[in-house]
C-alpha positions in Angstrom: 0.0 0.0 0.0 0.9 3.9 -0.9 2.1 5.4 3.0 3.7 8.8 3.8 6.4 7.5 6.1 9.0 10.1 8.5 12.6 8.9 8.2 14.5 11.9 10.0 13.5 15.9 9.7 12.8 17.2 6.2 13.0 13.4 5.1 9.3 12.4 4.5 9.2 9.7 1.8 6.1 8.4 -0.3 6.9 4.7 0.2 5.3 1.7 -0.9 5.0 -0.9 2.2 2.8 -4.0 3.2 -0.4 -3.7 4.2 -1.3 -4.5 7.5 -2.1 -7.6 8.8 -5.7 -9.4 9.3 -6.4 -7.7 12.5 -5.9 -10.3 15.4 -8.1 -10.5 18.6 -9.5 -6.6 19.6 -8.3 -4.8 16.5 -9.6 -2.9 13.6 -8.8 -2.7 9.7 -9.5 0.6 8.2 -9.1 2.1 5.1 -8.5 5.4 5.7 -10.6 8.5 3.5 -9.5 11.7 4.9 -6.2 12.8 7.1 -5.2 16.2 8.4 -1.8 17.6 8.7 -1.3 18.6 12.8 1.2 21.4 13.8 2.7 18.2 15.5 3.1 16.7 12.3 4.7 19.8 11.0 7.1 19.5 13.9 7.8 16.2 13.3 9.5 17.0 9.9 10.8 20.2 10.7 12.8 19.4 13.8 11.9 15.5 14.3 12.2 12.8 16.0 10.1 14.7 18.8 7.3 11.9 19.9 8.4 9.8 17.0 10.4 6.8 19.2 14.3 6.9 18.3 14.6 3.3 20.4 11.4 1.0 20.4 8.2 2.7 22.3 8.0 0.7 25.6 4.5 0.2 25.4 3.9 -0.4 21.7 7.5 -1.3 20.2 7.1 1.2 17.3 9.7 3.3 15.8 10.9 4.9 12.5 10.7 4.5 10.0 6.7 5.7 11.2 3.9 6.5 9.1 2.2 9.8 9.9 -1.2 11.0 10.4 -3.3 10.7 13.7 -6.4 13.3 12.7 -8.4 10.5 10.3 -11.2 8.4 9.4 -12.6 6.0 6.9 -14.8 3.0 6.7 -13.8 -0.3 8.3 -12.5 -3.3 6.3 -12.3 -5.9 8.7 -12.7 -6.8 12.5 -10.6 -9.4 14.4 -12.4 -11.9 17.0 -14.1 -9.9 19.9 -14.8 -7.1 18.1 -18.4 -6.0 18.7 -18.6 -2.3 18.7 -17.8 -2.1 14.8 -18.4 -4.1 11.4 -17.1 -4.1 8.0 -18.5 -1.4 6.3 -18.7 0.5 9.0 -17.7 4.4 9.0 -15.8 5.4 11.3 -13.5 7.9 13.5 -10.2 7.2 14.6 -9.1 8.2 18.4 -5.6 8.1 18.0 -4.3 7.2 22.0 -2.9 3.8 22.8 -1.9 3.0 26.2 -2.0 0.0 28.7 -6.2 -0.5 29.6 -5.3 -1.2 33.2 -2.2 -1.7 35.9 -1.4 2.2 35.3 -2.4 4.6 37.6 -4.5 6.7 35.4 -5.6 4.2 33.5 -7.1 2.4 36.1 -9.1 5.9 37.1 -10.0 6.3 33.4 -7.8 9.2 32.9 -5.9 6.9 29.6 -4.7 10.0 28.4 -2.4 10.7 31.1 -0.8 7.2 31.4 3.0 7.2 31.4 3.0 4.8 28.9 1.1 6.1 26.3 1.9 6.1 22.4 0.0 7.4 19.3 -1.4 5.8 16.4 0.4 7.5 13.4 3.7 9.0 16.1 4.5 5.6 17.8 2.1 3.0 16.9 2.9 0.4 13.4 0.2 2.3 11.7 -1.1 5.9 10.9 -3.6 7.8 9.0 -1.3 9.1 5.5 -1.5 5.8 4.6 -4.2 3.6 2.3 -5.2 1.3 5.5 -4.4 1.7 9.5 -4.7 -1.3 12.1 -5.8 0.0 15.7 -7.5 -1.6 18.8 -11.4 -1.5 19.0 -10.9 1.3 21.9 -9.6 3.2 18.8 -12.8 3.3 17.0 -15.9 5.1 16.9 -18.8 4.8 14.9 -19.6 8.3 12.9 -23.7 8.8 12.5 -24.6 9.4 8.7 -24.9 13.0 9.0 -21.1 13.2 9.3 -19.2 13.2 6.2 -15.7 11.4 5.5 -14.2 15.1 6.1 -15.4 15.9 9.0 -14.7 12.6 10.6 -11.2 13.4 10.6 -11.6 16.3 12.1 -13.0 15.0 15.5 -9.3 14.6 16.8 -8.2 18.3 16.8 -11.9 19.6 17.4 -11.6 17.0 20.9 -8.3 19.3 21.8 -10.3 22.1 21.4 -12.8 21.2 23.6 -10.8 20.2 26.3 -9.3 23.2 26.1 -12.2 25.1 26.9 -13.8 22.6 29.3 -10.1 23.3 31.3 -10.9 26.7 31.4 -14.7 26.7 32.2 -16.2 28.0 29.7 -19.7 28.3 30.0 -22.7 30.5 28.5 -22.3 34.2 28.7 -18.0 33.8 29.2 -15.7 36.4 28.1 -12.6 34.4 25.9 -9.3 35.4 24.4 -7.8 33.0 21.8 -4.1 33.6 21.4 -3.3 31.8 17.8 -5.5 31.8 15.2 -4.0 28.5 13.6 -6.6 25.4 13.2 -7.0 24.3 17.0 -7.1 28.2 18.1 -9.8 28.3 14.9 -11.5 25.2 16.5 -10.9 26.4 20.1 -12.9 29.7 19.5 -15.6 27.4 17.5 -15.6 25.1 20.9 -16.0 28.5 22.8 -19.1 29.5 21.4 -20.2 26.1 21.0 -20.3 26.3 24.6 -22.0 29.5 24.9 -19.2 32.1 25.2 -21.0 35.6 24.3 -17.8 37.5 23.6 -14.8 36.1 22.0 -11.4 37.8 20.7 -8.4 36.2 19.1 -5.1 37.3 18.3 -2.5 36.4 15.6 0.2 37.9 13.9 -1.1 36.7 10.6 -3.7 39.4 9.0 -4.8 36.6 6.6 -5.8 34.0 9.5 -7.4 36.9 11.5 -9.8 37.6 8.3 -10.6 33.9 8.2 -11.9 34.0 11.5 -14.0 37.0 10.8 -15.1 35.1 7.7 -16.5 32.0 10.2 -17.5 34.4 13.5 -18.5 37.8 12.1 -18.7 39.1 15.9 -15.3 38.0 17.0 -13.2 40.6 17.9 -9.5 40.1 15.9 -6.2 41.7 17.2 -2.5 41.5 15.8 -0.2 42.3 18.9 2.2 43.6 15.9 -0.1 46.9 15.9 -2.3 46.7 19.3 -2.0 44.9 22.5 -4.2 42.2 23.4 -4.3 42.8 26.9 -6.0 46.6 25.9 -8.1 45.5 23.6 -9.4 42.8 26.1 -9.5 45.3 28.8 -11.8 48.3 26.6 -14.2 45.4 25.6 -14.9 43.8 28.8 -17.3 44.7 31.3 -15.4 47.0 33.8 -13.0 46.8 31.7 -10.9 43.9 33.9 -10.5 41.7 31.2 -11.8 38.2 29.6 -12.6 35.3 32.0 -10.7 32.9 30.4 -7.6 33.2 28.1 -6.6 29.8 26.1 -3.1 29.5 24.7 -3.3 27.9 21.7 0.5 28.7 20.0 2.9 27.3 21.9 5.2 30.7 22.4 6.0 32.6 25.0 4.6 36.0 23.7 0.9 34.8 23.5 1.1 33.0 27.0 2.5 36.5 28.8 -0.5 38.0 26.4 -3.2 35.5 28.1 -2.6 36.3 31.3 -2.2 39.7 31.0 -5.1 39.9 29.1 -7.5 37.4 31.8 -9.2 39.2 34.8 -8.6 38.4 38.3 -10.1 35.4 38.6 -9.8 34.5 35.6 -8.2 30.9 33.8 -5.4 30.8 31.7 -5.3 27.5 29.7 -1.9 26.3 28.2 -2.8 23.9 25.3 0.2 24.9 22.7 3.0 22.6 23.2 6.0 25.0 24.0 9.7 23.8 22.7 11.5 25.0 25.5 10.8 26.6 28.6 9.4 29.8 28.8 9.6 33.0 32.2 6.3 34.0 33.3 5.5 37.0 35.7 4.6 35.0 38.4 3.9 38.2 40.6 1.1 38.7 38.3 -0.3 35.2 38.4 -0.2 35.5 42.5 -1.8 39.3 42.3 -4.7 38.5 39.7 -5.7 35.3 42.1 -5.8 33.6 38.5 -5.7 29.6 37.7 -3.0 28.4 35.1 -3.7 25.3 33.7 -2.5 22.8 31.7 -4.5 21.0 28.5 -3.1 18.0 27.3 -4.6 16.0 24.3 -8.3 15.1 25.5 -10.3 12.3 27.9 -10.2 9.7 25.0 -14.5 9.0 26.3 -14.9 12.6 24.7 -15.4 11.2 21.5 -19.1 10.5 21.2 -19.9 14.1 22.4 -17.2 15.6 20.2 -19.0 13.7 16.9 -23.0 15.0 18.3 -21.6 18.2 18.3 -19.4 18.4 14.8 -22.5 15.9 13.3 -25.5 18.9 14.6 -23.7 21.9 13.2 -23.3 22.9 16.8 -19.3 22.9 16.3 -19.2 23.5 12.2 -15.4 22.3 12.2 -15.4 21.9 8.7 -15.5 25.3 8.2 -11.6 25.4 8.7 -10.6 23.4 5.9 -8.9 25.5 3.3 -7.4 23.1 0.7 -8.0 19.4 0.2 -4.5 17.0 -1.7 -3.4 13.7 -2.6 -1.5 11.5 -1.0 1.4 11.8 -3.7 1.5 15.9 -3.0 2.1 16.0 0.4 5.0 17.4 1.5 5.0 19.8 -0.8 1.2 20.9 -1.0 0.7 20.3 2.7 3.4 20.3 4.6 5.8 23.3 2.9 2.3 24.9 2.1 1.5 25.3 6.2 4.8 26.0 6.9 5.3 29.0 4.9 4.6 32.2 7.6 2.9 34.1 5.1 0.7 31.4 3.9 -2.9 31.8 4.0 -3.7 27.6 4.9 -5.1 27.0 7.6 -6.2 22.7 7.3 -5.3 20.8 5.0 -6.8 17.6 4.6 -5.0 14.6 2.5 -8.0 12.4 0.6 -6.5 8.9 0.5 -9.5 8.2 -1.7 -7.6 9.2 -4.8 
């Protein structure tokens, strides 16, 4: 079968390579329709290994070379013995987290996505979603109603991040919320925001073309490029009392757009760190004492949040397909996808790779 496989940074290879195995006892066959390019991804081949195992995953044995992809979905092609949540034919969702199912500390409190032994389908798992078929466990599965298309399937992964994100922070009806990023999970983020009932909503980015994009989806969002204004000001005149959102979600990864959060967030108020930062970053930690704020962290998602995630993408609730901007082939790439989203000036914002073709 065709596969996009990593081999070191800036060495992503279409290969040809065997297709998996009947699945055994408790796994899944899929043939995969639709895969997104993640800024982890991106990573990957810009500065990789990063989660990609140099030695043999402890849990899961993987290594590279590793086929990419862990935002996908297609239809099932086969089920091994025990397998009762899914049949051949079956369209599905892919929840990319493996991890031991019990005698781990989290997993035994149902909290897999924290387990210290955890891998990824398409980082550190023998299969992933740029490729024609992927082999996971059942657990790795979910059923997509009919009302979902193949496109929007793969976009439950990152939407579940996004979600998270604001469930960390508290979000609720009537909320106040700054978005620092305006890439696809800040997109989704804001989208899971008012999803969840957020009256006023504000993003920043650096990127003019990302900020219109935004306004495009939410005509009432209020867009702000800390190269000509600061966020924190513009929070502040918006606000009621002018003190500032309630929550601030950091959805970037760099160390501007976290000092922007919390200078942005009222007293009281929740920072939520959900970018993955390369290295570490100073804080004004007198600030985070004065304001009386919470800092917390958002990492992936509960892996039960997929049901909910699909009800809301499937009722138009959370329209996550409106962020896809371009749609390739498996045999373009790197060069359509992955040099596309990594060029600053671009105007991409999700690409998704049809395996169909």
């Amino acid at each position: 079968m065709k596969a996009l496989r990593f081999h070191a940074a800036k060495d992503l290879r279409i290969e040809d390579i065997a297709k998996p195995a009947a699945p055994a006892h408790g796994q899944v066959l899929v043939r995969n329709h639709f895969v997104g390019i993640c800024g982890t991804d991106l990573h990957e081949y810009s500065y990789g290994p990063i989660f990609i195992p140099k030695e043999p995953h402890p849990f899961t044995g993987a290594h590279g070379p590793q086929v990419l992809g862990h935002e996908f979905g297609g239809v099932v092609e086969a089920v091994g013995d025990g397998v009762t949540s899914v049949k051949a034919g079956d369209r599905v969702s892919i929840q990319p987290l493996i991890m031991p199912r019990s005698g781990d500390y989290f997993a035994d409190r149902g909290l897999f996505h924290l387990s210290e032994e955890l891998a990824l389908v398409g980082l550190s798992w023998q299969s992933g979603g740029m490729a024609e078929y992927a082999l996971v466990n059942e657990y790795n599965v979910q059923k997509v109603p009919d009302e979902m298309t193949d496109e929007e399937a793969a976009l439950v992964e990152p939407t579940a991040v996004a979600v998270y994100a604001c469930d960390r922070g508290g979000v609720t009806a009537g909320s106040s919320v700054l978005v620092t990023g305006a890439g696809p999970i800040g997109m989704l983020t804001l989208l899971a925001a008012r999803a969840a009932g957020a009256a006023q909503l504000f993003i920043s980015d650096i990127n003019d073309a990302r900020l219109d994009f935004a306004k495009s989806i939410l005509p009432d969002v209020i867009t702000i490029n800390p190269k000509r204004d600061n966020p924190g000001d513009v929070v502040r005149a918006w606000t009621e009392g002018k003190v500032g959102c309630d929550v601030a979600i950091e959805c970037v990864g760099n160390e501007h757009a976290l000092k922007a959060c919390l200078d942005a967030v009222r007293k009281q108020g929740v920072v939520v760190q959900t970018g993955l930062h390369p290295h570490e970053n100073p804080l004004d930690w007198f600030q985070v004492t004065f304001k009386d704020v919470d800092l917390r962290g958002s990492w992936a998602y509960p892996t039960h949040y997929w049901p909910r995630v699909i009800r809301l993408i499937a009722s138009g609730l959370l329209p996550a397909k409106a962020v896809i901007t371009k749609r390739i082939t498996l045999d373009t790439a790197v060069a359509e996808g992955f040099d596309t989203l990594l060029d600053p000036a671009g105007q991409h914002l999700k690409i998704l790779i049809d395996l169909r073709k």
